[in-house]
C-alpha positions as MATLAB code, in Angstrom:
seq = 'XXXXXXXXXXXXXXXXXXXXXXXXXXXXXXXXXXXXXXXXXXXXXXXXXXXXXXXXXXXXXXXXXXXXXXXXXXXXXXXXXXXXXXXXXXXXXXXXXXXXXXXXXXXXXXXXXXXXXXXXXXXXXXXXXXXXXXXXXXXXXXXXXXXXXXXXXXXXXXXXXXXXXXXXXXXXXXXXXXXXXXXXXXXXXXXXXXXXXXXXXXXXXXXXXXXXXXXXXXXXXXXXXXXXXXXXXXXXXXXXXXXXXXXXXXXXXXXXXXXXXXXXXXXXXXXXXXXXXXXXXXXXXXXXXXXXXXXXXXXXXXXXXXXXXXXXXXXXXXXXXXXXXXXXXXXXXXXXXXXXXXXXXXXXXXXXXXXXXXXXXXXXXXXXXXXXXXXXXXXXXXXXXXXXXXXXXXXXXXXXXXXXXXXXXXXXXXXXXXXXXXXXXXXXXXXXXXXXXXXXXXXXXXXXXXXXXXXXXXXXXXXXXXXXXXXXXXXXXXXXXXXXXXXXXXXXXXXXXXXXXXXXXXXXXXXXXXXXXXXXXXXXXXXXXXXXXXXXXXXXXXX';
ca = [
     104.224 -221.303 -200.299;
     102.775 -223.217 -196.888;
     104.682 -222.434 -198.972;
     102.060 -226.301 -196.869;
      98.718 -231.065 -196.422;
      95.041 -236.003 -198.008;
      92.403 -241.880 -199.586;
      89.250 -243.461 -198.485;
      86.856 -240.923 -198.395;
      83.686 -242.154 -200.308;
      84.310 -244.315 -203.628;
      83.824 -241.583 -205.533;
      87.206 -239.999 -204.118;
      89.081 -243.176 -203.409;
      88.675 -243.974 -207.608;
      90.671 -241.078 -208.487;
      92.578 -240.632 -205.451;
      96.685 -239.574 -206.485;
      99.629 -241.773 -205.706;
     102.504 -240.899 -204.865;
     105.799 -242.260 -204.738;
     106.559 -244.171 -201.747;
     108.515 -242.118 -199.455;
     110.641 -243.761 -196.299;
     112.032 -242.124 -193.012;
     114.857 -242.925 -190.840;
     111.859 -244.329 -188.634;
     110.267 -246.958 -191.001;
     112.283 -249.974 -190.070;
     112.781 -248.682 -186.002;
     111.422 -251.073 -183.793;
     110.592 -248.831 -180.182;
     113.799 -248.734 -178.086;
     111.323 -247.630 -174.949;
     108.457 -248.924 -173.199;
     106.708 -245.630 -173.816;
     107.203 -246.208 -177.546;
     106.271 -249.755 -177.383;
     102.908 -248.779 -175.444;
     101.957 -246.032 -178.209;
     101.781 -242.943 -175.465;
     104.650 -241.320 -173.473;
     104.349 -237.730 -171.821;
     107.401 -236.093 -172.909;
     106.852 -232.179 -174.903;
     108.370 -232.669 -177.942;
     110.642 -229.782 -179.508;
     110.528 -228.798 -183.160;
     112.142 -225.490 -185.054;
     109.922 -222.995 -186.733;
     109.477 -219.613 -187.649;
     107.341 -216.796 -186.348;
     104.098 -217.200 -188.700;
     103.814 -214.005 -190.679;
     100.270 -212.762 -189.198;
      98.046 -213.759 -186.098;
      96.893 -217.477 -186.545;
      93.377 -217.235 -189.115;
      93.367 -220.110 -191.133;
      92.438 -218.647 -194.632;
      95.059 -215.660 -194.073;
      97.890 -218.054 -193.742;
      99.562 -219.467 -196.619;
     103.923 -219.790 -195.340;
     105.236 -222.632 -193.234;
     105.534 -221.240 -190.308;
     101.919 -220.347 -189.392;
     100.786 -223.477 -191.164;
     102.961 -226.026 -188.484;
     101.057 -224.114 -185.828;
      97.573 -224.161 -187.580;
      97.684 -227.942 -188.288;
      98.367 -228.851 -184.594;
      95.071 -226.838 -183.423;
      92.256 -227.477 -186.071;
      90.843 -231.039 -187.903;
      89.535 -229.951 -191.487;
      86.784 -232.700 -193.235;
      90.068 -234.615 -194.369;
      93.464 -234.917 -193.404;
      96.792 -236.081 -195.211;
      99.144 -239.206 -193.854;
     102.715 -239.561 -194.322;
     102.494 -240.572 -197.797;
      99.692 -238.265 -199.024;
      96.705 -240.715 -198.951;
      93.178 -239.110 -197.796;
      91.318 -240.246 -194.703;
      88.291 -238.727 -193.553;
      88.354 -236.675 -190.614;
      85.502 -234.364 -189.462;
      83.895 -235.676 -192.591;
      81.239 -238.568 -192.347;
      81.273 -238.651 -196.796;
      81.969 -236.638 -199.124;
      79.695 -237.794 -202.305;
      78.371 -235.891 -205.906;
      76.530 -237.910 -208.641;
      78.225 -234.910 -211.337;
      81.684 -233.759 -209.690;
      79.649 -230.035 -209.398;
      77.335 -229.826 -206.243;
      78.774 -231.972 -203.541;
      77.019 -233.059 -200.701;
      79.754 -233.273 -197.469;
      77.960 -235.027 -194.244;
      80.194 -234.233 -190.859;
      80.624 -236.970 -188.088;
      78.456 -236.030 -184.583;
      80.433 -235.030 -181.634;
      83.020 -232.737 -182.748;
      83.350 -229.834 -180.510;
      85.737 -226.524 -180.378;
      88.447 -226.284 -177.760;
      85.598 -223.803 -175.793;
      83.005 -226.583 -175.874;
      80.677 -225.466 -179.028;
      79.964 -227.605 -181.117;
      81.242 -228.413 -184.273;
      78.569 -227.912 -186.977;
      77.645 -227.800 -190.819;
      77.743 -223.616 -190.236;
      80.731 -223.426 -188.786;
      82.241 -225.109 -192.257;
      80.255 -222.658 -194.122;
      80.837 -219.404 -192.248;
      84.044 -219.923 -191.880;
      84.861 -220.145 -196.184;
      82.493 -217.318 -195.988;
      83.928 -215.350 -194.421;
      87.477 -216.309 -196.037;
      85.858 -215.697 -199.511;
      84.798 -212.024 -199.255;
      86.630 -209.201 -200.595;
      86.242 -206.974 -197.799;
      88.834 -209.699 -195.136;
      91.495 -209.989 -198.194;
      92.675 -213.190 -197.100;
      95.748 -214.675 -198.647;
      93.969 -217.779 -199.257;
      90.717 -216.554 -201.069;
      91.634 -218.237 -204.286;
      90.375 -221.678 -202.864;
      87.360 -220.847 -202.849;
      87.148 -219.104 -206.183;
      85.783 -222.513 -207.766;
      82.667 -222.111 -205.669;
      78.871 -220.318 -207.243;
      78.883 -216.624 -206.431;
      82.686 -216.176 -205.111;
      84.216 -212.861 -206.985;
      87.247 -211.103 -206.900;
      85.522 -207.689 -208.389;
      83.000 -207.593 -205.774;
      81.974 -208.846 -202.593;
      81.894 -212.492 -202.523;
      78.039 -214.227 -201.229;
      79.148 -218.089 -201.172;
      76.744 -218.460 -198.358;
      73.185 -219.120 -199.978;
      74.723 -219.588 -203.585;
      77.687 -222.520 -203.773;
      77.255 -223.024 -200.072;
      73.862 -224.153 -198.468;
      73.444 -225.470 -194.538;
      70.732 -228.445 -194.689;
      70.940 -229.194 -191.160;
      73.865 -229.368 -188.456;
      75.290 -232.525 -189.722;
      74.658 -231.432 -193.729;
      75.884 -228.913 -196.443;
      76.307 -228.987 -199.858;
      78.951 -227.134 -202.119;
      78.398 -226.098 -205.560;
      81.309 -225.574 -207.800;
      80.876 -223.696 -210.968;
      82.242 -226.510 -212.551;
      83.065 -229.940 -212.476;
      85.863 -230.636 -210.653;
      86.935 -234.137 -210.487;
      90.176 -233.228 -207.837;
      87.677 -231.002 -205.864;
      87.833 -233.709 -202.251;
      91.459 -233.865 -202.604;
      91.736 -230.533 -201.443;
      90.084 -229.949 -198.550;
      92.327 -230.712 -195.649;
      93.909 -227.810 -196.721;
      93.928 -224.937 -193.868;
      91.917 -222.638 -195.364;
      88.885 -224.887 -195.401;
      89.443 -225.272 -191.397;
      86.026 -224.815 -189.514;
      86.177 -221.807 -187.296;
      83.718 -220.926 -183.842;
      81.250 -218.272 -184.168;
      83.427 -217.125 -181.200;
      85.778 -216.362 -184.308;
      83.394 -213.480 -186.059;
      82.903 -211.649 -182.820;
      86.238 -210.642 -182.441;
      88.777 -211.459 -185.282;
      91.566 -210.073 -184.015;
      91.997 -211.514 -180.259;
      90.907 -215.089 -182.070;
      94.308 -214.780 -184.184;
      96.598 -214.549 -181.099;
      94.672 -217.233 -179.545;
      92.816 -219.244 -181.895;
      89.749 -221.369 -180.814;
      90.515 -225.179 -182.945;
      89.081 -228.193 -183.032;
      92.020 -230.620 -183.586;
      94.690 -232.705 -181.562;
      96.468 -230.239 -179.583;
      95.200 -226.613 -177.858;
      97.494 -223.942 -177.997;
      98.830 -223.551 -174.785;
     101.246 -220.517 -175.345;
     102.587 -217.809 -177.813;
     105.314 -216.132 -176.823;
     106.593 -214.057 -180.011;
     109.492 -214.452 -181.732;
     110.444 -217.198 -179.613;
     108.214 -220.136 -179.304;
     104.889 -221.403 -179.286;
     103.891 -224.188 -177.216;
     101.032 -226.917 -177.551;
      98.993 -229.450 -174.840;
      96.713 -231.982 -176.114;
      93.023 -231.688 -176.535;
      91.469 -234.565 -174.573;
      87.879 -233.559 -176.644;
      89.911 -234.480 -179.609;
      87.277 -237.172 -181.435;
      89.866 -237.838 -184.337;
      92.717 -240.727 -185.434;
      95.395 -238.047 -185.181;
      95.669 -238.761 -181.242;
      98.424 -237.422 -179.688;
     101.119 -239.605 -178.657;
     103.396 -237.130 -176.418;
     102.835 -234.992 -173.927;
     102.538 -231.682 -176.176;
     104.919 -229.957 -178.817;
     107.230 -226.725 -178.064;
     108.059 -225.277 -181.981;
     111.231 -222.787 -181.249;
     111.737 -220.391 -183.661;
     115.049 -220.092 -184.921;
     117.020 -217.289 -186.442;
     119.331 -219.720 -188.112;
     119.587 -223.373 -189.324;
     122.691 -223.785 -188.246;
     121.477 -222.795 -184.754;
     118.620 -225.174 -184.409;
     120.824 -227.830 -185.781;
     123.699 -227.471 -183.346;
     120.261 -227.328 -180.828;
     119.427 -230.925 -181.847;
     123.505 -231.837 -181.738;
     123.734 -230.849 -177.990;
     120.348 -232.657 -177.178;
     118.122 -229.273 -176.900;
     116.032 -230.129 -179.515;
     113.684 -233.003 -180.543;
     113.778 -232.739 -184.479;
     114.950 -230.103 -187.144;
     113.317 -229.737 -190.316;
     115.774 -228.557 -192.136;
     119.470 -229.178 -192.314;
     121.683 -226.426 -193.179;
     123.651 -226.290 -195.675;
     126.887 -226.136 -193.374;
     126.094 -229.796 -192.124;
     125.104 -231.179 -195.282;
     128.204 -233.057 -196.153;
     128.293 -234.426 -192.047;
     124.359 -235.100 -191.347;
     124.265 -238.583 -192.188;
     127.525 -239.322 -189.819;
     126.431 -237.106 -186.978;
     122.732 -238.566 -187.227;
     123.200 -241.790 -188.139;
     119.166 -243.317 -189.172;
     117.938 -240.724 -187.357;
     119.062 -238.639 -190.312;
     116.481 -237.819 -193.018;
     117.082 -237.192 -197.087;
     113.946 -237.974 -198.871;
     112.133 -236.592 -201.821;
     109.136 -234.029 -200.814;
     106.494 -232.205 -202.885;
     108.613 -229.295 -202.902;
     109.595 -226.643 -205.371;
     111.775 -223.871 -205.313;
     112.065 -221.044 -207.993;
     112.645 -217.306 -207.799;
     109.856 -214.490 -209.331;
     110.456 -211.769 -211.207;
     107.376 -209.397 -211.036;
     105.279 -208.362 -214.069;
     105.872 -204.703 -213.591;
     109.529 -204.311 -213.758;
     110.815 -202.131 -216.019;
     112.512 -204.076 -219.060;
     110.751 -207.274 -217.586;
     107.152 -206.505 -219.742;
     105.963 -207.735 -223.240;
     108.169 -209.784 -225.235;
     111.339 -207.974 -224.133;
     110.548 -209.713 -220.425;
     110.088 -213.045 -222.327;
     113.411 -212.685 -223.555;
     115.220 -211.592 -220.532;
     113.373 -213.903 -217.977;
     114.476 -217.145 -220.718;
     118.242 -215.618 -221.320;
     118.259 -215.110 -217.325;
     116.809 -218.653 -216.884;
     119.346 -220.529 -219.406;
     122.503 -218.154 -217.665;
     121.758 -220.350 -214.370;
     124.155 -223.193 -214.055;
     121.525 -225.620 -211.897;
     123.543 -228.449 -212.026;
     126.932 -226.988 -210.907;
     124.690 -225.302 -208.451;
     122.897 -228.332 -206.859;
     125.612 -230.455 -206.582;
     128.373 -227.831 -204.866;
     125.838 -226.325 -202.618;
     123.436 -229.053 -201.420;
     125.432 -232.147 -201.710;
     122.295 -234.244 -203.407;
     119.510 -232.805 -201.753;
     118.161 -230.500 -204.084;
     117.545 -231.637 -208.041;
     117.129 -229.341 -210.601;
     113.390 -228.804 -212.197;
     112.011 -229.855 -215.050;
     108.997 -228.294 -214.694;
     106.575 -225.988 -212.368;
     105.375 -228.655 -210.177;
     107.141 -231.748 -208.062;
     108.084 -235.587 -208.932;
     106.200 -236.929 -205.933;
     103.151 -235.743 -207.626;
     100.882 -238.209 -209.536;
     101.343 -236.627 -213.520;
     104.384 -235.229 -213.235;
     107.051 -235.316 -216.399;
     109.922 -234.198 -217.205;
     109.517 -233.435 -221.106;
     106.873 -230.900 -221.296;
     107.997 -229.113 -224.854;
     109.723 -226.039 -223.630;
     111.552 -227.311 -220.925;
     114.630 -226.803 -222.246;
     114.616 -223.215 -221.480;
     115.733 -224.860 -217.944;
     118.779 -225.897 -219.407;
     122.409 -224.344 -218.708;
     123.022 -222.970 -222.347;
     125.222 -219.682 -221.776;
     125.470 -219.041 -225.514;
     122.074 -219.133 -225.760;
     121.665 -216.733 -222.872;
     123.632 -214.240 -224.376;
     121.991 -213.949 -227.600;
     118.456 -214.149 -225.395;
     119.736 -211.071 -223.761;
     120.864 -209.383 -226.746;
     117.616 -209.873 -228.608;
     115.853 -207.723 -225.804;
     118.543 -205.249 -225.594;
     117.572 -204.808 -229.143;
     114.185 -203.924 -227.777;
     115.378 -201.541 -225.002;
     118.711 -201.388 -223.591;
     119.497 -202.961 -220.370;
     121.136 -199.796 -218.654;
     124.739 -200.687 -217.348;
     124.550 -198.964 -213.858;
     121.324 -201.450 -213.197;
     121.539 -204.384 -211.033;
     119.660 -207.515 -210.872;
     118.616 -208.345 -207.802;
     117.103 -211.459 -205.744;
     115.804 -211.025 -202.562;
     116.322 -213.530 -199.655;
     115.274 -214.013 -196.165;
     118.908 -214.264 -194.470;
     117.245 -216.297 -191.415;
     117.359 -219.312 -193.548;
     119.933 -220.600 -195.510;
     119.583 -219.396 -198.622;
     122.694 -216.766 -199.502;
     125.054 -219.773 -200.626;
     122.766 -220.107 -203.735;
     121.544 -217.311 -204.079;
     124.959 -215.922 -204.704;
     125.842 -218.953 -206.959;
     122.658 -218.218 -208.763;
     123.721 -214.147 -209.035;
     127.500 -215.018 -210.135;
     126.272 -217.911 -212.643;
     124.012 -214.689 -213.838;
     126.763 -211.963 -213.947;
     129.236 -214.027 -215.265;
     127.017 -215.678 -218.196;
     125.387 -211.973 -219.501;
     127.690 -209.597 -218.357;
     125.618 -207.542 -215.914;
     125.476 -206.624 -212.277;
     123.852 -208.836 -210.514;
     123.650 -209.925 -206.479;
     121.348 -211.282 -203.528;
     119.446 -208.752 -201.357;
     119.148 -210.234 -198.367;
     116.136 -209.397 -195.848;
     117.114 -210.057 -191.917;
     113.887 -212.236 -191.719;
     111.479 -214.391 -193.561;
     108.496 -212.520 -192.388;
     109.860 -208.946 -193.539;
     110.580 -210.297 -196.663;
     106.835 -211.543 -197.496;
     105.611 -208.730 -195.833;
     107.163 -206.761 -198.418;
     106.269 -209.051 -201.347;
     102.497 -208.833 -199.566;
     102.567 -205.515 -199.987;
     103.852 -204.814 -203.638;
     106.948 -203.448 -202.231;
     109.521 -205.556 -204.407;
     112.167 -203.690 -206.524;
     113.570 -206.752 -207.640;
     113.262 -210.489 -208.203;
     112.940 -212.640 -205.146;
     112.913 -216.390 -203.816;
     110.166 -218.243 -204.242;
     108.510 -221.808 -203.762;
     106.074 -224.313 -202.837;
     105.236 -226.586 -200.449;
     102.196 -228.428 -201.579;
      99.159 -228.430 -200.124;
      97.442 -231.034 -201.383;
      98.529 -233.815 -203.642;
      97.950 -232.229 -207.335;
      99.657 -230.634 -209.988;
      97.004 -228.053 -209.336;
      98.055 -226.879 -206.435;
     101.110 -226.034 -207.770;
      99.958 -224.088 -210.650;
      96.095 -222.028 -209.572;
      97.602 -221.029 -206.484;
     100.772 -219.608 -207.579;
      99.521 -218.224 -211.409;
      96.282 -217.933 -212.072;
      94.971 -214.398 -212.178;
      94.443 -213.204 -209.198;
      94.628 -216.042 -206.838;
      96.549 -215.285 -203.628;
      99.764 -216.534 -203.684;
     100.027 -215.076 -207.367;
     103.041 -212.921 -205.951;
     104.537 -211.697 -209.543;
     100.838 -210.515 -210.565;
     100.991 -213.004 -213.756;
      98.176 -213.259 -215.677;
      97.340 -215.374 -218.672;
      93.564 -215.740 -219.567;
      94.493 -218.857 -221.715;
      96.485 -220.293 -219.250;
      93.130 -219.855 -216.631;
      91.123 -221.097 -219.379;
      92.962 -224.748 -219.138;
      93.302 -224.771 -215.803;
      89.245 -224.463 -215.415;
      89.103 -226.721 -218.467;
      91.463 -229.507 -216.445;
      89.752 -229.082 -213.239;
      86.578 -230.091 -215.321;
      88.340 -233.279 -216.702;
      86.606 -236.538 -216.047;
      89.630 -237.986 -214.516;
      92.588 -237.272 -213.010;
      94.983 -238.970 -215.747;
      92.952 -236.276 -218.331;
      93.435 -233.458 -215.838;
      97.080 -233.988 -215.663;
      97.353 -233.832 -219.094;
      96.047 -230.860 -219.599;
      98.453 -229.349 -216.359;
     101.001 -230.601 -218.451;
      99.824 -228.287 -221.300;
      99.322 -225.074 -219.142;
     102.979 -225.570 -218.355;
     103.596 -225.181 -221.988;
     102.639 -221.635 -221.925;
     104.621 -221.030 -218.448;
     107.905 -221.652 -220.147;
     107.095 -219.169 -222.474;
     106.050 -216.708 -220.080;
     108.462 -217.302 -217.154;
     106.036 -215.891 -214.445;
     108.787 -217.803 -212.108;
     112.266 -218.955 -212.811;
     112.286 -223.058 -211.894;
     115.307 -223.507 -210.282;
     115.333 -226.893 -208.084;
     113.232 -229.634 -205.878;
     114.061 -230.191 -202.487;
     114.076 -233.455 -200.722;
     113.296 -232.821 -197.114;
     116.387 -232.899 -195.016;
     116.094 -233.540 -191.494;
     116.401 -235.359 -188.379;
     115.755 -236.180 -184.854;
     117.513 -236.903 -181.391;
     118.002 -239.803 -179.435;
     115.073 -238.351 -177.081;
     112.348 -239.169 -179.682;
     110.812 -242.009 -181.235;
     108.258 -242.747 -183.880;
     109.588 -239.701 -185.995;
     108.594 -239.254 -189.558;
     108.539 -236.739 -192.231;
     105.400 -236.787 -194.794;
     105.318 -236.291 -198.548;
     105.179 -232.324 -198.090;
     107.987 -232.226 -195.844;
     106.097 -231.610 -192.200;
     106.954 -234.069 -189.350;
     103.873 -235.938 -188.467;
     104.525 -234.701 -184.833;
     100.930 -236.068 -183.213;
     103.375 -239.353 -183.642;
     106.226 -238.774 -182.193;
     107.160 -240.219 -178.895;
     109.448 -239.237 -175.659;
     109.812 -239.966 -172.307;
];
């Protein structure tokens, strides 16, 4: 769920590379209306809302929006990801393999850390390491689970197995399979270089993290705000064009959106739904409503009770057909949100819409009820139970989940209601923790651009954002078998099957996509929103 980031890298990349569909901003066709626009620099600190991250700032232990706007400011990974999802090199000189297994990844000369070290082969290595062993339990260990001699049963020793230092400028990576997808993914934050500065003391690093990318952090003040200067070492194309970045972290939408209204904030990244009907008129083309490699579902972990075997197969589909998406999308978010078809996002290259079991996304109540009464024939739902999603009430999500809840209750006849959580870090510090009594919301913001990285992450055994503990060996079987495909068009097809067995299984319930809805202030120019959603901020301008 960053729940969160990638062409042109060598030919061997750049021949499979995924399009996307072309995505516009309320900036595309905006001429500068200053001379510090026109010029390409100003000095103004431009304002964005966020959310306190979840833990201190490590990139592999980060996987949630709000720690991944901060980490993506202050570190340059071997690629990184423009507006529309392409792939540019970045601390990466090549990235070449003659078999798709052992890759050979060259970085450019020059590159130091914000504390003057360089930038070096090791500090690539170390640094997925160290996020690989089983000892640091990092959220985002699964990335590197592709690699010869990671493990989730024992300690991990990538270093000297998959991963090999040839000299400063030189390492190689061997997968333990083909993997034609494999460069795709790694301007991802977890494969962020990190200082050796890093491994002497973990802890401080995380409140004040040591990068290597356009902007230093210049403060954290908790709960509030966390500001950003640029890096003048910073040897990269993502060049600042401001004078830094303050990300305030709001409580509410609708109080970072009455913040941009009154002129006390830059840009909002997402509208709430109170303004939905009015953002267009109140923003004019400074409003944005495009389509972003987002999905949004809610889980219902494996070890409920009457949620196990194929009783849970038949609640989780009667549960999924009782939900009135349509109705729900419409009423509620006014055409920004469009009810899934599938597990993944229609801004991603092999997406589609008829995967055979699909229809288990329909609205069918009927259906529902005789789901529902199949598994009560199994074990009887008790009638003093509740069904329960959990929310993060400093967002706006109680409008549908409460739609969601009713559509529920009044389709199978049981108790049913949200259970809000006062913040979005308490929440996944709960689901973190295995502390979940209930269903709760869910989602994805990509990553990278590929129907994988909406499926490993979120459902193969054991990977770390895995938060409902599903596991299907047959469905890890085809994953492994897709990331081994040849080419993307055969890897997608075999995504497409793995869904198959997902709409069996219900590990989440698919509920909608979101289109990013946002905008900026009359302060700003140059503002656009990429194909996950994120403002690319190193662009924006102010005087």
């Amino acid at each position: 769920m960053k729940i969160q980031r990638f062409a042109g890298l060598t030919a061997v990349v750049a021949a499979g590379a995924l399009a996307l569909t072309a995505c516009s901003s309320s900036s595309d066709d905006d001429s500068s209306s200053s001379d510090s626009a026109s010029s390409g620099t100003s000095t103004g600190i431009v304002s964005v809302n966020g959310t306190e991250p979840q833990n201190p700032l490590i990139p592999a232990n980060t996987n949630e929006v709000g720690g991944g706007l901060l980490l993506d400011q202050l570190f340059s990974g071997l690629v990184y990801y423009d507006a529309k999802g392409a792939t540019h090199n970045e601390v990466a000189e090549s990235i070449d393999s003659d078999d798709q297994q052992t890759w050979t990844i060259k970085i450019k000369d020059g590159w130091t850390f914000s504390d003057g070290t360089p930038v070096t082969a090791s500090s690539f290595v170390d640094s997925w390491n160290w996020a690989a062993l089983l000892s640091n339990a990092t959220l985002s260990s699964y990335f590197f689970d592709d690699i010869e001699g990671f493990s989730y049963d024992k300690e991990s020793a990538l270093k000297g197995q998959g991963l090999n230092v040839v000299d400063d400028h030189t390492f190689t990576v061997k997968l333990k399979q083909p993997e034609s997808d494999y460069p795709l993914r790694l301007g991802y934050s977890a494969f962020y270089p990190l200082p050796e500065s890093f491994f002497d003391d973990t802890d401080a690093f995380g409140e004040n993290p040591v990068g290597n990318g356009p902007y230093l952090l210049d403060k954290w003040t908790h709960d509030a705000e966390a500001t950003f200067k640029p890096n003048p070492d910073y040897k990269g194309e993502r060049t600042p064009k401001n004078g830094g970045i303050d990300v305030k972290f709001y409580q509410t939408e609708d109080s970072s959106y009455n913040d941009l209204l009154s002129g006390q904030l830059d840009i909002v990244t997402n509208i709430p739904a109170s303004a939905f009907d009015t953002f267009k008129d109140d923003l004019g083309d400074r409003a944005v409503n495009q389509p972003a490699a987002i999905f949004q579902s809610f889980t219902i972990p494996q070890t409920l009770a009457h949620f196990k075997g194929e009783e849970g197969k038949l609640r989780r589909a009667a549960i999924s057909e009782a939900i009135d998406r349509k109705t729900i999308t419409d009423a509620i978010f006014a055409g920004t949100r469009t009810p899934a078809k599938d597990f993944t996002s229609p801004v991603i290259d092999g997406w589609s819409d008829s995967i055979p079991g699909n229809e288990v996304l329909d609205f069918d109540a009927a259906k529902a009820k005789d789901l529902w009464a199949q598994a009560d024939a199994i074990s009887k739902w008790p009638a003093d139970d509740t069904f329960t999603i959990a929310y993060n009430s400093d967002s706006d999500h109680q409008a549908w989940v409460d739609a969601t809840t009713n559509s529920i209750k009044n389709v199978l006849g049981i108790k049913s209601e949200g259970q809000p959580y006062p913040s979005f870090a308490d929440l996944r510090q709960d689901i973190t923790d295995r502390k979940m009594k209930g269903a709760f919301r869910s989602g994805w913001q990509a990553d990278y651009p590929s129907l994988s990285n909406f499926l490993g992450p979120l459902y193969k055994t054991g990977a770390g954002s895995n938060d409902g503990d599903y596991s299907n060996k047959d469905f890890d079987a085809l994953l492994d078998q897709a990331g081994a495909a040849s080419s993307i068009d055969d890897a997608n097809k075999l995504y497409q099957q793995s869904q198959e067995m997902l709409f069996k299984d219900l590990p989440a319930i698919p509920l909608w996509y979101s289109n990013v809805t946002g905008g900026s202030a009359e302060t700003v120019d140059n503002v656009e929103f990429g194909w996950n959603s994120v403002p690319i901020l190193y662009e924006v301008t102010k005087n």
